[in-house]
C-alpha positions as CSV (number, residue, x, y, z in Angstrom):
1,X,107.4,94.0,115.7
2,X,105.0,92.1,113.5
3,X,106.4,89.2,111.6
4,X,105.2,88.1,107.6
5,X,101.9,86.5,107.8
6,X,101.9,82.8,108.0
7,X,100.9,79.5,106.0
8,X,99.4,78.5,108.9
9,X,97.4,81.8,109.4
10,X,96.3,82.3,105.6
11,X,94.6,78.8,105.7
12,X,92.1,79.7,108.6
13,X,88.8,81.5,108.6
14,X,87.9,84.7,109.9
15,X,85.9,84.4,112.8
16,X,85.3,87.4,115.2
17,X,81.6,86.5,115.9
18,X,79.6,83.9,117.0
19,X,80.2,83.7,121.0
20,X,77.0,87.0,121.2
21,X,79.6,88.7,123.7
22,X,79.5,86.0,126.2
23,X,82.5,84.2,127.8
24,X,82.0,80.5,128.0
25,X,80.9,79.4,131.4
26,X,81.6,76.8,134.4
27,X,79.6,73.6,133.2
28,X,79.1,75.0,129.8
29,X,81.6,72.5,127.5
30,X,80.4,69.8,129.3
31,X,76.8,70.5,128.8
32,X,77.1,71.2,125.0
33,X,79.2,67.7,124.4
34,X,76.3,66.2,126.3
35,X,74.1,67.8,124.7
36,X,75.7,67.2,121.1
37,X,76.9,63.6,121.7
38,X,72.9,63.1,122.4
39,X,72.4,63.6,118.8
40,X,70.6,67.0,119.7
41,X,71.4,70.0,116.9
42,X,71.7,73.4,118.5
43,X,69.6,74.8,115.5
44,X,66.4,73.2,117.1
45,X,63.5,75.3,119.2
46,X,64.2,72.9,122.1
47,X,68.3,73.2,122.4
48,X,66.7,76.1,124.9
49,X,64.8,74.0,127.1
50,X,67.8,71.3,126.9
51,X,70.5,73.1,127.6
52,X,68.5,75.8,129.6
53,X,69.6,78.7,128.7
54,X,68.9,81.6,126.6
55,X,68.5,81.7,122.5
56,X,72.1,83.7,122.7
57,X,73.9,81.6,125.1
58,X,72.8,78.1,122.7
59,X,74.7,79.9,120.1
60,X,77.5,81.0,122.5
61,X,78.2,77.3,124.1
62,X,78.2,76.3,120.5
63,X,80.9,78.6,119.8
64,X,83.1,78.0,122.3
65,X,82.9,74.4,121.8
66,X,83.9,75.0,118.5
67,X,86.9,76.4,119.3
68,X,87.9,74.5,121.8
69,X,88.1,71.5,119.5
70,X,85.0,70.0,121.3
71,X,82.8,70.1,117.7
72,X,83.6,69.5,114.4
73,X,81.2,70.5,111.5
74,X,78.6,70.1,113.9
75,X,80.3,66.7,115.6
76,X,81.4,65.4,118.3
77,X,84.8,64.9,118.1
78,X,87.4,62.3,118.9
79,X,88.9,64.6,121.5
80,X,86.0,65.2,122.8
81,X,85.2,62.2,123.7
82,X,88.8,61.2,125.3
83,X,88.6,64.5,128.1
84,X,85.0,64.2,128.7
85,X,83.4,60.9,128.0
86,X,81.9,60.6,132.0
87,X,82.7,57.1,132.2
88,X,86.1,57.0,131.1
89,X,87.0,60.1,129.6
90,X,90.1,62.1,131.2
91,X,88.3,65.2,133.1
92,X,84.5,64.6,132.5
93,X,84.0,67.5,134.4
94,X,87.1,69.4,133.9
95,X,87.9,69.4,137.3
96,X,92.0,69.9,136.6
97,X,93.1,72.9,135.7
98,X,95.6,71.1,133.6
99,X,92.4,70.5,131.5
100,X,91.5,73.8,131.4
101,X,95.4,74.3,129.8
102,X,94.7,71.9,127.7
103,X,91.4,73.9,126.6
104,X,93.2,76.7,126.5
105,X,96.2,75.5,123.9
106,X,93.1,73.8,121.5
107,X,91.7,77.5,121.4
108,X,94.5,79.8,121.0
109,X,95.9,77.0,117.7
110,X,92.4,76.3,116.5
111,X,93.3,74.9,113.2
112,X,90.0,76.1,111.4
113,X,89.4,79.5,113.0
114,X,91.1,82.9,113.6
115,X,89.6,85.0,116.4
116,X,91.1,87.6,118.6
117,X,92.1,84.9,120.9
118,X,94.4,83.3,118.5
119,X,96.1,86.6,117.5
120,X,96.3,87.6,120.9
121,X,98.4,84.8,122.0
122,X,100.3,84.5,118.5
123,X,100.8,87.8,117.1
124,X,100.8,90.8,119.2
125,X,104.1,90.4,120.8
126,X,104.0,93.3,123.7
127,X,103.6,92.5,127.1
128,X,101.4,95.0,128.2
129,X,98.7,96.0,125.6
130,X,95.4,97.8,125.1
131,X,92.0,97.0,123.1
132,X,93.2,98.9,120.6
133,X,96.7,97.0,120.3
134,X,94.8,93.9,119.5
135,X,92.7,95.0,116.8
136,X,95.8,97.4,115.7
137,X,96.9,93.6,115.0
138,X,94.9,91.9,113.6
139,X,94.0,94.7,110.9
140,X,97.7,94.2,110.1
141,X,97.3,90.6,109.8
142,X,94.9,91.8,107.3
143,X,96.8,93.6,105.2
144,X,99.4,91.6,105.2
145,X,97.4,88.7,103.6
146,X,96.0,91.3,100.8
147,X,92.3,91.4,102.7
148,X,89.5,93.9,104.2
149,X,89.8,94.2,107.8
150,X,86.3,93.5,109.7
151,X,84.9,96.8,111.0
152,X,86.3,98.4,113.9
153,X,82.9,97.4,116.0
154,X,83.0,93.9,115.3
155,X,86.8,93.3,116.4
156,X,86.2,95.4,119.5
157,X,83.2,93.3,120.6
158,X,85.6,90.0,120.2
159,X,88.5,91.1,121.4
160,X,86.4,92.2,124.8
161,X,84.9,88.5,124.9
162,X,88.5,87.0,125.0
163,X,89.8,89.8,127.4
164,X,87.0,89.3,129.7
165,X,87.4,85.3,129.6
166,X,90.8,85.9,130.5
167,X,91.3,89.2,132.8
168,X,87.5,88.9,134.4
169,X,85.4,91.9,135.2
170,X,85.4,93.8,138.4
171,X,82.4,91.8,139.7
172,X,84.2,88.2,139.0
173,X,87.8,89.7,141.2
174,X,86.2,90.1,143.8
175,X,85.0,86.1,144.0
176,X,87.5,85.0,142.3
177,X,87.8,81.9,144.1
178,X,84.0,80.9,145.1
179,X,81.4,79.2,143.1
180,X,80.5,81.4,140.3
181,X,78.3,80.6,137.5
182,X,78.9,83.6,135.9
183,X,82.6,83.3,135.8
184,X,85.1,81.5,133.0
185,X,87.3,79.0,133.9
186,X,90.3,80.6,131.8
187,X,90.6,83.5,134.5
188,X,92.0,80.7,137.1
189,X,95.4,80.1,134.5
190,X,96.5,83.7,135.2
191,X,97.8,84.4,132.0
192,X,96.5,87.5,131.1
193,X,95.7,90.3,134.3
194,X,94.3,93.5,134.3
195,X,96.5,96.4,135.1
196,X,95.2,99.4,137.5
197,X,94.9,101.6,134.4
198,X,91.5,100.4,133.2
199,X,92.5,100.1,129.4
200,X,95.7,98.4,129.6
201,X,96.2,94.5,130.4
202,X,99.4,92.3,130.3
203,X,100.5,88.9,129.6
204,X,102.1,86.9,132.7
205,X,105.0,85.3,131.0
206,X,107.4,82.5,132.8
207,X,106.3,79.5,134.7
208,X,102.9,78.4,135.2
209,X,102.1,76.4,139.1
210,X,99.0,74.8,137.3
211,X,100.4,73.8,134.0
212,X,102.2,70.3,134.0
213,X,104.9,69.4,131.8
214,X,102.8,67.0,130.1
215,X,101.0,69.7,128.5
216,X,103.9,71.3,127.6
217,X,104.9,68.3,125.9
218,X,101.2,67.8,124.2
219,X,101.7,71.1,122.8
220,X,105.2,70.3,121.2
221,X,104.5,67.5,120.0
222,X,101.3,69.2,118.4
223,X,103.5,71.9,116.8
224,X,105.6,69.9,115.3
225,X,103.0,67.6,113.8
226,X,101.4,70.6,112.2
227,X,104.6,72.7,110.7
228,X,107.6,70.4,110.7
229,X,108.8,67.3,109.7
230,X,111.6,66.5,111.8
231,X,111.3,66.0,115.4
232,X,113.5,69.3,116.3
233,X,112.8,72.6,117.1
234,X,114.8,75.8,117.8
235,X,114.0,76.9,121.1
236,X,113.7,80.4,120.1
237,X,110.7,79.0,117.5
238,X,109.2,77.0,120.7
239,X,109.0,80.5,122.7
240,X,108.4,83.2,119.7
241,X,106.9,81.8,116.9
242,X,103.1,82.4,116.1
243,X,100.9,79.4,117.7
244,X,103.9,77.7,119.6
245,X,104.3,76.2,122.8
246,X,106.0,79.6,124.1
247,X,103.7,81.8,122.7
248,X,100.2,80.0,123.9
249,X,101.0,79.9,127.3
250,X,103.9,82.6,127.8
251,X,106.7,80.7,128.6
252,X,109.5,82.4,129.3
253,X,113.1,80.2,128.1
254,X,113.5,78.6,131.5
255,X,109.9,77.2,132.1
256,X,110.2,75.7,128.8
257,X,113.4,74.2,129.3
258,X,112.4,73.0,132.7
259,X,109.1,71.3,131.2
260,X,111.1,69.0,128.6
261,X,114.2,68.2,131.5
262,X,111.0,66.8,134.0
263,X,109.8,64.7,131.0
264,X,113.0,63.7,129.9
265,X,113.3,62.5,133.8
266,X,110.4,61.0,133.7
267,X,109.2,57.4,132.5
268,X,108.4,55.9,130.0
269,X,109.5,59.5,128.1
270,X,113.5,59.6,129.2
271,X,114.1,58.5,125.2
272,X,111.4,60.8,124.0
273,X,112.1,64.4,124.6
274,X,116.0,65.8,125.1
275,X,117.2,70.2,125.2
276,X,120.5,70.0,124.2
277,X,122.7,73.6,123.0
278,X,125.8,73.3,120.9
279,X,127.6,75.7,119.5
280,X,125.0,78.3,120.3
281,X,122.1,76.6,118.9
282,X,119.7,75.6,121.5
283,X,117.2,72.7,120.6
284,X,114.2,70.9,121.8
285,X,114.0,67.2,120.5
286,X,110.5,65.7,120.5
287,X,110.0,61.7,119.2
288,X,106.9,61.0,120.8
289,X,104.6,59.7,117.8
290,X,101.6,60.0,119.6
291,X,101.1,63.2,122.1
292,X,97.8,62.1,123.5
293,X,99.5,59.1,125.1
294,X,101.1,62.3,127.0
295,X,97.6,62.8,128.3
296,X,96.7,59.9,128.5
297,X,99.6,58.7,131.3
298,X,98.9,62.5,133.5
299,X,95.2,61.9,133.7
300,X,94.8,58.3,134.1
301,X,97.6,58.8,137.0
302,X,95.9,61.3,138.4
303,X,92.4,59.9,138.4
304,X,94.1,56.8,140.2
């Protein structure tokens, strides 16, 4: 069942265009930081030639880098820099999937834009879905907020985009796990699949092998910045509510509390992050001031 339409959701722009129906590729955020932090504008006759690719896929790598958190109002941004600086950035090449997680969360909470991705992972709630569920939600998103629904066209081309970085086509299954520059990285998290019925997909919900707890951590630490100001959170607000750490990347209860009891073992975060349930209210404790020292201490670790 759909819930009211959020403070968070009213304050961000429409946007269910912009990515010319392709699905970011392998190679493709690195380039266009490159090719930003160069001082190069994507506008230009020669971003073609530089980032060698097609007039549509300019526009496309500019997109996704967009949402991604990659650029700002045409900038290069602080985050940016930290995961893919090549001399001391965290994944310069995005070589950990935890990176790709990472990727993924920045998307799906984009603080600017709405897209199909960020209702699909916030607001349609059913764990096995159609094309025509998605758009059946945002167009109630819509109405909730008082506003014309973009033509039925337009959401279908965007919702395919996500679905197809996600689920993958019939071509990219079958090499699934060889070098594919055709592919999108965000089929490798598993976290949407394509069932046998062509028109229906579903969410896999519960643990994830590739995603750390530091991620987990990032992300509440993230959601509590943007909509509380105390440094709890219901657990049933972690896993349900629209752009939360449960929602993003389908946690079910006991992957969530099994990501804040490994960093609550682990130092230097044993006095940062605490689950604690008392007289039936379950709660997720979060002090960490800064979350990108939670990214900081997994990459640096693992690049050592």
């Amino acid at each position: 069942m759909q819930g009211p339409i959020s403070k968070m959701q009213v304050t961000r722009k429409p946007r269910f265009s912009g990515h010319q129906t392709f699905t970011f590729r392998y190679g493709w955020l690195e380039k266009g930081y490159r090719f930003a932090k160069e001082g190069k504008s994507f506008a230009d006759e020669s971003a073609i030639v530089d980032l060698g690719v097609g007039k549509n896929m300019v526009e496309s790598i500019k997109y996704w880098c967009e949402m991604m958190g990659i650029l700002e109002d045409g900038k290069v941004t602080e985050f940016a820099d930290r995961l893919l600086d090549e001399n001391d950035g965290w994944d310069p090449f995005l070589e950990d999937d935890a990176s790709l997680w990472l990727l993924h969360w920045k998307m799906a909470t984009n603080p600017i834009y709405l897209t199909a991705g960020s209702i699909l992972f916030s607001f349609l709630h059913k764990p096995e879905f159609s094309r025509r569920d998605v758009a059946e939600a945002i167009s109630y998103q819509f109405r909730l907020g008082g506003k014309k629904s973009p033509t039925d066209q337009m959401l279908l081309r965007d919702i395919d985009c996500y679905l197809r970085a996600y689920a993958g086509t019939k071509r990219y299954e079958k090499i699934r796990h060889g070098e594919d520059s055709f592919g999108c990285p965000f089929y490798n998290l598993d976290v949407v699949i394509k069932m046998n019925d062509a028109e229906m997909y579903r969410f896999y919900i519960g643990p994830k092998i590739s995603l750390p707890a530091e991620i987990i951590g990032y992300a509440i630490w993230d959601y509590l910045r943007r909509n509380k100001s105390s440094e709890t959170l219901r657990i049933q607000e972690a896993l349900y509510h629209e752009f939360s750490p449960g929602q993003v990347f389908m946690l079910d209860e006991n992957s969530l509390i099994e990501a804040v009891e490994s960093l609550k073992a682990t130092s230097p975060w044993e006095n940062d992050f605490d689950f604690t349930e008392s007289a039936g209210i379950a709660l997720i404790r979060c002090s960490i001031r800064n979350g990108d020292d939670l990214l900081e201490k997994y990459f640096r670790q693992g690049r050592s």
